[in-house]
C-alpha positions, -999 to +999 in steps of 0.1 A: -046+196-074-079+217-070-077+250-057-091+248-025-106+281-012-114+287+022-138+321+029-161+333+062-191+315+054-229+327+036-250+355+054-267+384+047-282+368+015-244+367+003-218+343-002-197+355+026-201+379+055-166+392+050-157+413+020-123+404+012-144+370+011-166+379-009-140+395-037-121+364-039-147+338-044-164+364-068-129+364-090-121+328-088-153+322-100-146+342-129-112+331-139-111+296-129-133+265-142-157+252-116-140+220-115-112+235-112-114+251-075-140+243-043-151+266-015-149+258+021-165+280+047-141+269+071-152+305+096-118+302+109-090+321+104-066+299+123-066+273+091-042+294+082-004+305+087-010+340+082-042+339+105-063+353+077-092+347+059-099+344+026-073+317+022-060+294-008-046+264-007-032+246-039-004+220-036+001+224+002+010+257-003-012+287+017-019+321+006-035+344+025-048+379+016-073+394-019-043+410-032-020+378-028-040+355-038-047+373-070-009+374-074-008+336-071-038+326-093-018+351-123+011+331-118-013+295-121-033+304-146-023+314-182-053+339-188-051+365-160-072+393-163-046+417-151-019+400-179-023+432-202-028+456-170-001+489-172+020+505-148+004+532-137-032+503-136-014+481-114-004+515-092-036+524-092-051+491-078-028+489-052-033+523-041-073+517-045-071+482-026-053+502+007-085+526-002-110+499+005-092+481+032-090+513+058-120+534+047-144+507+033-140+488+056-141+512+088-175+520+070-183+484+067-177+479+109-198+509+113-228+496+096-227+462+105-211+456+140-210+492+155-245+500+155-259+487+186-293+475+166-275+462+135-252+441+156-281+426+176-305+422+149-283+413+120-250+405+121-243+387+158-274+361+147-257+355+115-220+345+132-243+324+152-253+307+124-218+298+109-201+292+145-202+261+167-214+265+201-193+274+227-177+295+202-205+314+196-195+331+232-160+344+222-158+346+188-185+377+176-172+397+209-133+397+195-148+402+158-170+436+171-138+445+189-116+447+159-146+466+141-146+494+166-107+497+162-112+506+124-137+533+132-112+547+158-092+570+131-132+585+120-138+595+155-173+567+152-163+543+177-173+563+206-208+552+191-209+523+197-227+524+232-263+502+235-295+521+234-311+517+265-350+521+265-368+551+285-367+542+321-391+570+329-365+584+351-356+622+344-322+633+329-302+650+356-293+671+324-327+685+318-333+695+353-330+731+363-311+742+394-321+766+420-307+805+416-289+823+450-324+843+451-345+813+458-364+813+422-361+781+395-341+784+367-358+769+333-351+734+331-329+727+301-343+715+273-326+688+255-311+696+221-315+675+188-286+655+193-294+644+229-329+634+219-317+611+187-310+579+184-271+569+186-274+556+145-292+594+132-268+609+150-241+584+132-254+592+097-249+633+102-218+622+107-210+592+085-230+616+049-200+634+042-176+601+048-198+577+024-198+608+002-164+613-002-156+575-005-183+567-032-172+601-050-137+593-046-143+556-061-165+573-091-136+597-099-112+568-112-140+547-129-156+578-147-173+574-182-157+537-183-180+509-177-156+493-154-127+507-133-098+501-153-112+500-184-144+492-210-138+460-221-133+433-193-133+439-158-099+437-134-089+423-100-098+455-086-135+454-102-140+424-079-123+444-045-149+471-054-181+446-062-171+429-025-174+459-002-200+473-016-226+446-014-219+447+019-226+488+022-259+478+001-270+452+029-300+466+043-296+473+081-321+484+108-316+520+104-298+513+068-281+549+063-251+534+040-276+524+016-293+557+019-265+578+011-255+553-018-293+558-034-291+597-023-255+602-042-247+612-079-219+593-076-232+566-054-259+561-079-234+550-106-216+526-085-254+512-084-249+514-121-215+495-119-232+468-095-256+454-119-231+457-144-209+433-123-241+407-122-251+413-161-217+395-165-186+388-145-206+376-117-215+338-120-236+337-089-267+357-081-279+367-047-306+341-029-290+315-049-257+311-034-262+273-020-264+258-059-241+284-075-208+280-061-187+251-059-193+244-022-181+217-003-184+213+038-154+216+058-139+193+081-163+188+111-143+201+143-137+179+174-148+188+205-109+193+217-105+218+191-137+234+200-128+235+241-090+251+230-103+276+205-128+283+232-106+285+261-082+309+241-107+331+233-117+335+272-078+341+277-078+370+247-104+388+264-083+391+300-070+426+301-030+423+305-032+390+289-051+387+260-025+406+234+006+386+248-015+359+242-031+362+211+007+375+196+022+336+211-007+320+199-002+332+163+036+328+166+044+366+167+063+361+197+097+347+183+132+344+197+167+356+179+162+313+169+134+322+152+113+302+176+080+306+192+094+325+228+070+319+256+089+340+282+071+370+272+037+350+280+043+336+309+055+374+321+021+387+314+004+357+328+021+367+364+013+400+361-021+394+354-019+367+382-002+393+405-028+422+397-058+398+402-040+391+435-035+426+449-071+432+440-084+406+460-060+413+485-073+449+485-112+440+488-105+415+513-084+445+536-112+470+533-139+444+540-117+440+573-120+459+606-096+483+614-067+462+637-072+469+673-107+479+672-132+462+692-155+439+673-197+449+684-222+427+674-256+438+666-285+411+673-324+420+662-345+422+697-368+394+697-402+405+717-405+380+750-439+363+740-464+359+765-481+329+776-481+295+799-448+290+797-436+315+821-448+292+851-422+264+842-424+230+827-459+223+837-470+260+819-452+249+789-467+220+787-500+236+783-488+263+764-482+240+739-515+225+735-532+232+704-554+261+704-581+246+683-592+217+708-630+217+716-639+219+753-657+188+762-700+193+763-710+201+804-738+164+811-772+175+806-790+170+840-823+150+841-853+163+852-876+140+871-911+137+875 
């Protein structure tokens, strides 16, 4: 049977918009024949048991996961290029993978769905692009979320606030306040930071983090052309090649790329990049439609578009969302080993019972204190003057139209 890969689909010039993606296609590519394996941009994690993209399925068996499906493709096929790999290799690209996964990829979310212009300009249009409508609604929101949990542990996530554009209005900071003897203080002037935009203050911060990532990747590659070695590349190579073509995408205020030109050793992982396309890379970017094996995924019906819909409206409920999103994957199991929905339907009533006692609350203080005498206030209304104050007959003629001509007085004759 064909291996059947199923990856976040094409953006970003790219063949995927995820990097993990963008590894596996890239090594598949390399070490399987092209009529050997498809790829599906299914954009769903769900097709999966594990809930995770990329995904491989040969033989009705799923694997989830770079790493694992690596593992399974060197069991299927005879020539893996991690057959010859040593001990202290195979240590090394495990340890290097975890690298990636936290660091890379809280740099990653910082570039590309933190910042408040890269998100809206970039990469919220291009999940638009790959996601059927309603879905479009729920789906980026919960993605962004998850970004700004990896850049929790770098202290970024605080940044990721909107701009919003001069209002003309003047910062209660800046303002200067009166001194016991009567005289005005100097208004404060803003510093550097406050007068920044929420991205230059972001690359301050984020130089030293890209610097030490890109150094600490150069350090294990060194003098050899790729990471484990010089002659042929490894799994690891391809972990490397997908995260960062994503640092190189070019953003609105593109500071990852920046500090990768700006960097000794961010310049040689340029180096390693184009080494990557000279060979081991099959497909080349702005060409992705004709140069991978894709094939179109199963259209979705509109029932599996209302659920997936309607569950992501129920992850974002505070109180709810978690306990629903751990039964909806099957996390919440019983001693049986089955799916327990008691824990659900527990956080369902307490998010019931807290939306009640809100309401309950608003409705109490919108409420007039018991025993209190109720006033009502009614707008005077002027008494207008006219006809109508001499009875029926006045109002009659009061409501005559004002705009009727009075009839033309006979001329008289004059005889002679």
């Amino acid at each position: 049977m064909v291996l059947e890969l199923h990856v976040w689909g094409p953006a970003l010039e790219l063949p995927s918009i995820d990097p993990d993606c963008l590894a596996a296609l890239s090594y598949i590519d390399h070490t399987v024949a092209r009529e050997d394996w498809t790829l599906m941009p299914s954009n769903d994690p769900a097709i999966s048991p594990d809930n995770i993209l990329p995904a491989l399925r040969h033989n009705g068996t799923w694997t989830s996961g770079y790493l694992n499906i690596v593992s399974y493709l060197t069991r299927y096929t005879a020539n893996s290029i991690d057959n010859d790999a040593t001990q202290s290799q195979r240590a090394d690209t495990l340890a290097y993978a975890s690298y990636l996964t936290s660091r890379g990829a809280a740099l990653i979310a910082f570039s590309l769905y933190v910042s408040p212009s890269a998100w809206a300009n970039l990469t919220r249009p291009a999940y638009s692009t790959l996601l059927p409508f309603p879905l479009t609604w729920t789906v980026p929101p919960g993605l962004r979320a998850a970004a700004i949990a990896k850049t929790e542990h770098l202290g970024l996530h605080q940044l990721a606030a909107d701009v919003n554009p001069e209002d003309g209005k003047s910062d209660p900071k800046t303002t200067g306040p009166v001194t016991s003897t009567g005289f005005l203080r100097l208004p404060k002037r803003p510093g550097v930071t406050e007068i920044m935009q929420p991205e230059q203050v972001a690359a301050i911060r984020l130089q030293s983090l890209a610097d030490d990532f890109f150094s600490v990747l150069e350090e294990l590659r060194g003098p050899k052309r790729y990471f484990l070695s010089n002659d042929k590349p490894s799994s690891l190579d391809f972990l490397v090649f997908g995260y960062l073509k994503l640092i190189q995408v070019k953003t609105p205020h593109p500071f990852l790329s920046k500090c990768m030109k700006k960097s000794a050793a961010g310049t040689r992982l340029l180096r390693f990049l184009e080494i990557m396309h000279e060979g081991p890379i099959r497909w080349q970017p702005g060409k992705v439609d004709t140069d991978l094996p894709w094939i179109a995924p199963t259209p979705r019906g509109l029932l599996e578009i209302t659920g997936k819909f309607g569950g992501g409206v129920v992850e974002s409920v505070p109180g709810v969302g978690e306990a629903w999103k751990k039964y909806w994957r099957g996390a919440m199991k019983g001693e049986d080993g089955a799916q327990d929905s008691t824990q659900l339907i527990y956080a369902a009533g307490s998010a019931l019972i807290g939306v009640a006692v809100l309401g309950a609350m608003v409705l109490f203080r919108s409420l007039p204190p018991f025993g209190e005498s109720i006033h009502r206030f009614d707008a005077h209304k002027p008494e207008r003057a006219g006809l109508h104050q001499f009875g029926d007959i006045g109002t009659i003629f009061d409501n005559l139209p004002d705009d009727l001509e009075t009839p033309a007085k006979p001329s008289k004759r004059t005889t002679l």
